[in-house]
Each structure stands twice: as C-alpha cells, then as structure tokens.
C-alpha positions in Angstrom: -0.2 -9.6 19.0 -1.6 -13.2 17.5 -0.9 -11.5 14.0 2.2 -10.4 14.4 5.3 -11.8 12.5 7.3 -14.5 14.1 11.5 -14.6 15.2 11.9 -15.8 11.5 10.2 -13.5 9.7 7.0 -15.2 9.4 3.2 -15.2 9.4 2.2 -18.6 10.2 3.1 -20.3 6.6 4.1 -16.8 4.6 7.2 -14.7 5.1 10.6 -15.2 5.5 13.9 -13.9 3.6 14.2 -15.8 0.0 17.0 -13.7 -1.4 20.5 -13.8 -3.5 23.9 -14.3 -1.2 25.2 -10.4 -2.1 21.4 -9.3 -1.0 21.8 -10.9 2.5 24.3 -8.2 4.0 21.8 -5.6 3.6 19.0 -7.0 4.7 21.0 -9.2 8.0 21.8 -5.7 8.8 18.1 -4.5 8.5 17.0 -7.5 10.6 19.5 -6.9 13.1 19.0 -3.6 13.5 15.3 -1.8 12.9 13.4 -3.3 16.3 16.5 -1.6 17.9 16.5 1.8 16.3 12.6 2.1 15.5 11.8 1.8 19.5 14.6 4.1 20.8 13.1 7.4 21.9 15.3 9.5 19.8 13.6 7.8 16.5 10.1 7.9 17.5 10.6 11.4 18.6 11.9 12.2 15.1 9.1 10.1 13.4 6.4 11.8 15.3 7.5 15.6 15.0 7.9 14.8 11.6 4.6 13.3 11.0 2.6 15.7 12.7 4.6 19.0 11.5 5.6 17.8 7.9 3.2 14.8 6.8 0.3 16.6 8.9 -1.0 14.1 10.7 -3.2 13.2 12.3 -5.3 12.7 8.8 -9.1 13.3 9.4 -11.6 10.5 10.2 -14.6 12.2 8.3 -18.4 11.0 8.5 -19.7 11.0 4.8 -22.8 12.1 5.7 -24.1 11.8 1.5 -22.5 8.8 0.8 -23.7 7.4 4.4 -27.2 8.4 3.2 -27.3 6.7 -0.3 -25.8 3.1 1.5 -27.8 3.6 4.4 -25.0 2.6 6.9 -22.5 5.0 8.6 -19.4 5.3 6.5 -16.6 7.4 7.9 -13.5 7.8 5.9 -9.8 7.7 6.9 -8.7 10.6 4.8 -4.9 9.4 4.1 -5.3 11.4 0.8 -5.0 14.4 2.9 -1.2 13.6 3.3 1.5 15.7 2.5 2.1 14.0 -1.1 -1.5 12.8 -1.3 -1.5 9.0 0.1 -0.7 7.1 3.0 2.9 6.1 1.6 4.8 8.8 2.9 4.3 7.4 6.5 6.5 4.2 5.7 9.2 6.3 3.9 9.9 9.0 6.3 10.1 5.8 8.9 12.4 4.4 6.2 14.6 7.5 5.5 15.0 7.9 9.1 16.4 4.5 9.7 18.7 4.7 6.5 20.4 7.8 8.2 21.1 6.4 11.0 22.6 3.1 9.5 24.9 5.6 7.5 23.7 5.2 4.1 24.1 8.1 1.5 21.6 6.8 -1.4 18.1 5.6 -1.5 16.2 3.5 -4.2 12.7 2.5 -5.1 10.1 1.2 -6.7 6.9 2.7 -7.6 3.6 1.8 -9.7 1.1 4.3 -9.5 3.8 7.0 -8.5 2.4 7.5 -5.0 5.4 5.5 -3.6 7.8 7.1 -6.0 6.9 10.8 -5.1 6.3 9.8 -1.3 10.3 8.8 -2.1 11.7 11.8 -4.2 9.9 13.9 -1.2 11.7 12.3 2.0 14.8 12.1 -0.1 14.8 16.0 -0.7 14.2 16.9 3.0 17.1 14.9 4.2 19.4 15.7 1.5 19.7 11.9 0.0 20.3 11.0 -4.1 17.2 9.2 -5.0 16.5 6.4 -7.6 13.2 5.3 -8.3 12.5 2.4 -10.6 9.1 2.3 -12.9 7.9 0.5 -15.1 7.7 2.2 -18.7 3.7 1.3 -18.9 3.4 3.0 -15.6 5.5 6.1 -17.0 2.5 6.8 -19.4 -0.2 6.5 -17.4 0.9 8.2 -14.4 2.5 11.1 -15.9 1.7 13.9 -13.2 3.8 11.9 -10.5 6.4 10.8 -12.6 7.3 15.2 -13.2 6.8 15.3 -9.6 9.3 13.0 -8.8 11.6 14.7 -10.9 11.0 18.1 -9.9 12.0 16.9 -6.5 15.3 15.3 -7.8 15.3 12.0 -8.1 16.0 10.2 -11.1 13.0 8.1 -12.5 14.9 4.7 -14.3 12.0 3.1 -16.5 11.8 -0.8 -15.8 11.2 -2.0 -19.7 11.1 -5.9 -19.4 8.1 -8.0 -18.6 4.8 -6.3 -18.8 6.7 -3.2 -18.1 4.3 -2.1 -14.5 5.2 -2.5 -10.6 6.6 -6.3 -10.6 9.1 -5.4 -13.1 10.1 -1.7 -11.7 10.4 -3.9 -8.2 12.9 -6.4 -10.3 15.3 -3.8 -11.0 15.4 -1.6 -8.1 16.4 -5.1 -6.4 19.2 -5.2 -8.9 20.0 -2.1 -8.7 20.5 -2.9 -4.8 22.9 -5.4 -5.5 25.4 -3.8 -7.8 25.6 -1.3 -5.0 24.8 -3.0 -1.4 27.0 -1.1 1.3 26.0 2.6 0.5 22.6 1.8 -0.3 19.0 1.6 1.2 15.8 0.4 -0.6 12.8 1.8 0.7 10.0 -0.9 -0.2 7.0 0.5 -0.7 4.9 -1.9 0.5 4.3 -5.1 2.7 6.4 -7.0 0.5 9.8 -8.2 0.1 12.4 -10.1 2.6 11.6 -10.1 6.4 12.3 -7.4 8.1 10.4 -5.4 5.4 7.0 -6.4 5.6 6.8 -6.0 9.6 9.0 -2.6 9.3 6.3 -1.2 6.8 3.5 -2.6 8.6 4.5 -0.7 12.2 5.4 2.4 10.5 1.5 2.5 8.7 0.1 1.2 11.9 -0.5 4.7 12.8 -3.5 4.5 10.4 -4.9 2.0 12.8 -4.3 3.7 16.5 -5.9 7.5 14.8 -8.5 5.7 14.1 -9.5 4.0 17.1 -8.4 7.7 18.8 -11.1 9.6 16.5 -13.6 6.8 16.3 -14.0 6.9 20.3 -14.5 10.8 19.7 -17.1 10.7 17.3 -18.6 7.9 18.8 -18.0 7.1 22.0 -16.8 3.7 20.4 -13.2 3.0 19.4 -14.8 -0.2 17.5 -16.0 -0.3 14.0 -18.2 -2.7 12.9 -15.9 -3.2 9.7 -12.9 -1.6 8.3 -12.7 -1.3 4.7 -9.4 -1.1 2.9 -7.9 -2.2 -0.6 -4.8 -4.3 -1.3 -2.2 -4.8 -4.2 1.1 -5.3 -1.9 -1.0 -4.3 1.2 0.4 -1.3 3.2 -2.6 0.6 3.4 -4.3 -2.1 4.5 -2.4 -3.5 6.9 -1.9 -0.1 8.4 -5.3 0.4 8.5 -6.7 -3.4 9.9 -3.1 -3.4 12.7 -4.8 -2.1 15.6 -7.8 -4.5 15.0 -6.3 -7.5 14.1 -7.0 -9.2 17.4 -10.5 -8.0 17.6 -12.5 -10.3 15.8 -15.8 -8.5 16.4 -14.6 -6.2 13.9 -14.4 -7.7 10.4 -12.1 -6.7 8.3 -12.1 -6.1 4.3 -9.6 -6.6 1.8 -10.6 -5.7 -1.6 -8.4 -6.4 -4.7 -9.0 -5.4 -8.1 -10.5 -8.0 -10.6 -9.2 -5.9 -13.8 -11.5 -6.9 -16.7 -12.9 -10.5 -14.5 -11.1 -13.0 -13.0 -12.4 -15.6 -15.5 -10.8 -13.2 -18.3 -6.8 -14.0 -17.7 -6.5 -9.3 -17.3 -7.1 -9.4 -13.3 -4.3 -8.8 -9.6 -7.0 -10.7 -7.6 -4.1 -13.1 -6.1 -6.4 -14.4 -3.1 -8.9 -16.0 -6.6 -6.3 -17.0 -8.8 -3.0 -17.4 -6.7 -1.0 -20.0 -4.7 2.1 -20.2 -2.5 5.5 -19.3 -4.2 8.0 -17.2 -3.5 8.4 -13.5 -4.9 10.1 -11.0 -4.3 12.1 -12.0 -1.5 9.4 -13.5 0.5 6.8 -16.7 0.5 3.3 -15.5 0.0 0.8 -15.9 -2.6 1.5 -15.2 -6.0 -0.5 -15.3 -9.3 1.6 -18.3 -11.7 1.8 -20.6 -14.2 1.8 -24.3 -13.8 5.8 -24.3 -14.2 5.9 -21.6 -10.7 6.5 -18.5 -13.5 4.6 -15.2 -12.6 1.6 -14.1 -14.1 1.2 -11.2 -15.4 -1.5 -9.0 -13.8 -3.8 -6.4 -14.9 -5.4 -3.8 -13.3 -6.9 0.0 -14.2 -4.8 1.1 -11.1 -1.6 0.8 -11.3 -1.1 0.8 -7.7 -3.2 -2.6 -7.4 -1.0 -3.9 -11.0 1.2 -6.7 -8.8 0.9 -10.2 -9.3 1.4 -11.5 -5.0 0.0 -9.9 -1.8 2.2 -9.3 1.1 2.8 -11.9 3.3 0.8 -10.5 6.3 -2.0 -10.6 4.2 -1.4 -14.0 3.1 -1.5 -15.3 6.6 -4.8 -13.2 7.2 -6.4 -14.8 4.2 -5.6 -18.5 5.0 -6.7 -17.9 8.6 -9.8 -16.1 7.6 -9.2 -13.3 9.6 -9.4 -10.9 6.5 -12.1 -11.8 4.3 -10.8 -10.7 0.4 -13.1 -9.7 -2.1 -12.4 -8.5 -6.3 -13.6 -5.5 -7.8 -13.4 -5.3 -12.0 -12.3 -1.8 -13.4 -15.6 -1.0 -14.4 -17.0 -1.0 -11.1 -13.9 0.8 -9.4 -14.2 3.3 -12.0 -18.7 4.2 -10.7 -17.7 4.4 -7.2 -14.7 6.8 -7.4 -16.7 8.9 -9.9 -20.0 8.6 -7.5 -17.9 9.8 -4.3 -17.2 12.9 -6.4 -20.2 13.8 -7.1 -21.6 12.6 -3.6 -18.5 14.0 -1.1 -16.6 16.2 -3.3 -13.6 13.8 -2.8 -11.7 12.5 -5.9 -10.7 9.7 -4.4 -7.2 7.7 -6.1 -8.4 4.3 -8.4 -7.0 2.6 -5.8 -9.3 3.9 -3.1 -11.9 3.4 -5.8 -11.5 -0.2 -5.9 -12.4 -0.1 -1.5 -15.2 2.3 -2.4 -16.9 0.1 -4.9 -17.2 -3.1 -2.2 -20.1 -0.8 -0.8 -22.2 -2.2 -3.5 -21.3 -5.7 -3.0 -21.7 -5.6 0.7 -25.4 -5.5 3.1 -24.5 -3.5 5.8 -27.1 -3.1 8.4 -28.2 0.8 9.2 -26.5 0.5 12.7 -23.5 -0.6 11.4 -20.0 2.0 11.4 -18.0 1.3 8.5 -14.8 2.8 7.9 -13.1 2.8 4.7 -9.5 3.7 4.1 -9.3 6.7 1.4 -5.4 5.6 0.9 -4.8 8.1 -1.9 -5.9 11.3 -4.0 -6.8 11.3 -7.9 -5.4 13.6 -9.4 -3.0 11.5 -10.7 -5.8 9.4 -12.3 -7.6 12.3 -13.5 -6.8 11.7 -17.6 -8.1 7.5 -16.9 -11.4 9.1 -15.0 -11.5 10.9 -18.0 -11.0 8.8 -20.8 -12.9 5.9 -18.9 -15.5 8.5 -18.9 -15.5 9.6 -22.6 -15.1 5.6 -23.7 -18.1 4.4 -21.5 -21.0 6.9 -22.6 
C-alpha cells in the first residue's frame, strides 16, 4: 500500500526507532520477528477465534437514523464501544499478548491515559495468565477512577506516573523505564501508534480490522463498500488509523482526523499537534510533537484523557504532511454537546474521546447524499462523573 511504512520503519519523513542502547534488544527482536509471526497461520487463527469468540467481533456498523436526521446526511457508526472492555484497544493487545507468548516473555507492561488501554491490558493479561504492570499518570488516576478499579480487579498492578503534568506522556515515560531495568523477560504493549518502528505498523495492522468490517458491512447496507468520508479522532492514533487503513489508497474517500483543542488553541491548554506542533522526536519515534523553542515537550491539555498527549503517531504524521488526512480541533466545550446530544439522540453514551469525532459534525457541510461513517472508538461510562460535572458547571 502507498501508505504503508517503509524497510526502515518509516512514513515518508516520520518514523523510525530513536531509542536508548539497552532498549534496542527488545525492540531488534520485535522488528525481526512480528511480520514473521503475525502472518503465520497459527497466529491469525488464534487472533481471529479470539476476536470473534472473546472480543465479539465483528462490532456493529449502525445507521443513526436520529442523528442522520438532525445533520441531514447518512451517519453510520462503527460501534467499537461494543467491545469486550468497551473500546477498540483490546484489538491491538490481544494481537500484542499473542505475540509476547510466543517470543517467550512472562511479563507485560503499559501505559494507559484514559484507562481504556490499561483495562484492555489487565484483561488480555488475565486470560493468558501474564503479571501485568500498567503505568498512569496520577492526574489520570483521579479522573478515570472506574478503569483504574477495573484494572485492578483483573490483577494488574496500576504504578502512578507522578512527574511532569502527571497524564499519558509521563505514564508512557516510565513504562519505557520500566522496560529497561527489565528487557529480556519483558514485553510492552504500546497502546497506540506511537513509539519505535515496529510498533506503530504492528498496532496499525492489528486495528486494521476496523477498516476491512467496515467495507464488509458498508457493501451490505449499501451496496457500496465506499464511504464518502470516514470520521475518526486522534491523540496517538490507533483508532484512527484502524479505521482510515483499508481506505488509505482511495482518495475518493476523505478522511478525518479530529484532535481535541482543549480550552483553544490560541489559549496554551490544547493536544492539537497538527496546529501547534513540529518535527521532533518522542517517544522512540520522529513525528510531530507539541514544543518549546529549545525541542522540550509541551505540555498538553485536553477534557479526554485519552486525546491528553503532546505528538501524533507517525503514520498520522505522514498523512498530514501529504494531505491525505485532513486534521481538524475540537475545544472541550464542543466535545462535551455532541457526546451529550448522541445520548439523547441514539441512546449511545459515547467515550469523550468519541465525543471529540462526534462534534466535527457541526463543523463539517455534508451534502444529503453523502455516507459518513464515524468511528465510536469507546464507551462512557468511564467519563460519566466529567459529563456530569461539565453538566452541573455549564448550566
């Protein structure tokens, strides 16, 4: 595919592997390894039986009749909040888990920002028997309490990041750490398309099946396997990049990337990279990053913690430069009406996340022929107390 990363680990200028000497044995071994295991028949058996019996895939591609009504557009949405574990995450890490196991490794860590990440985590490391770790930051902690006793319940142990602005960069800082006081025994499930090539690609193909459902179920419903535009948020990207794969070389489709603006981009409390970024490194891999003049990180700001991250994976990088992806912000605020109005429209309390994709609907003229379909990446109950006081502060 034109999109697709390169023998180096790259997407056109973004990728690569930027990391510490006693990081590269773990991640040479990834790199030499994943295309191999992930295309043997044995795996994908495993990863299928798993995702249709356990995960319970395929996820529903459901016409919104109400909301399709008040926009007057067709709106269909890609219901990866019906996942076992409530988002799409749980795709990558049962791919993940799988892979660990059969490169012999006995522990798993993480990191995690809205807890999606972090339970989809806990959950694949209790069905295969693994000790679990994941990292969060203490800001996080508070504000995503439901997950975090999930997690927990499951048995993993949740270690709170407490430097920095205390959210997803810093939880990702010392899971990395973690990875290096202990690299032979131990894999780190990445959450996202982020980090060190092979991560990035490895998440991205294991999400993909976002992508070829919803071509399957689109050509079902009607008679079309091609949207007019795709709809998906971005912090790191997974969701998105699982839902745009299977497009990417179409360019009749267009394709929507929408990160949150916290309180406005002009305001210095917004994780709109693609407005206020530029190329660095972070994380293990070139992309764009939010910084200061002197190349330190910014910190970001978002309502959702799972959009709280200062870069954008470097896929998405690469799809932004070329234009392929066209990126648009969305302040709290906004997010905040259109989750609460697909509630009341749909009866779907959609994740702030999701909320952020939901609210572009507003910003966008679609034309009454047009099919839209707009990834519902997560479920809200673990927002339910920030609907709540958003609610009780904004009246």
């Amino acid at each position: 595919m034109k999109f697709d990363v390169d023998k180096d680990g790259y997407y056109g200028n973004f990728g690569g592997a930027y990391i510490p000497e006693m990081l590269y044995p773990n991640v040479e071994e990834l790199r030499l390894n994943y295309l191999e295991v992930i295309n043997s028949s044995s795996f994908k058996e495993e990863f299928d039986s798993l995702l249709t019996h356990y995960v319970g895939r395929p996820t529903p591609l459901y016409l919104a009749n109400r909301l399709s009504e008040f926009y007057k557009t067709s709106i269909y949405l890609k219901r990866e909040d019906l996942c076992h574990t409530g988002a799409h995450k749980v795709n990558n890490t049962i791919g993940q888990i799988i892979l660990a196991k059969r490169l012999g490794k006995q522990k798993i860590i993480a990191e995690t920002g809205a807890g999606q990440h972090g339970v989809a985590t806990a959950t694949v490391c209790a069905l295969m028997g693994m000790e679990c770790f994941v990292y969060m930051g203490e800001i996080d902690i508070e504000r995503q309490k439901p997950n975090v006793e999930r997690m927990r319940l499951l048995g993993a142990t949740v270690v709170p990041a407490k430097s920095g602005s205390k959210t997803l960069k810093d939880a990702t800082n010392e899971a990395m750490r973690h990875w290096i006081s202990h690299p032979s025994n131990t894999h780190y499930i990445i959450g996202s398309v982020v980090g060190p090539h092979p991560y990035p690609d490895m998440v991205t193909r294991f999400q993909s099946v976002i992508s070829k459902e919803i071509k399957i179920q689109l050509r079902e419903q009607t008679s079309s396997e091609i949207p007019d535009y795709v709809v998906a948020c971005v912090g790191g990207g997974s969701n998105a990049a699982g839902a745009f794969y299977h497009y990417l070389d179409d360019e009749s489709v267009k394709l929507i990337a929408v990160e949150a603006a916290g309180k406005g981009n002009e305001t210095g409390q917004s994780a709109a990279t693609t407005v206020l970024g530029k190329a660095g490194v972070l994380h293990g891999s070139k992309t764009l990053l939010m910084q200061t003049e002197d190349g330190q990180v910014t910190e970001p700001y978002s309502i959702s913690a799972g959009l709280d991250y200062p870069g954008i994976g470097p896929i998405h990088a690469h799809l932004f430069e070329t234009g392929r992806v066209t990126f648009e912000s969305v302040k709290d605020d906004e997010a905040m009406i259109a989750g609460m109005q697909l509630c009341k429209l749909e009866g779907i309390i959609p994740a702030i996340e999701s909320a952020h994709a939901l609210a572009i609907l507003d910003k966008v003229k679609f034309k009454k022929e047009d099919v839209v379909v707009l990834n519902l990446s997560g479920r809200g109950d673990k927002d339910l107390d920030t609907y709540i006081n958003w609610k009780e502060n904004s009246i």
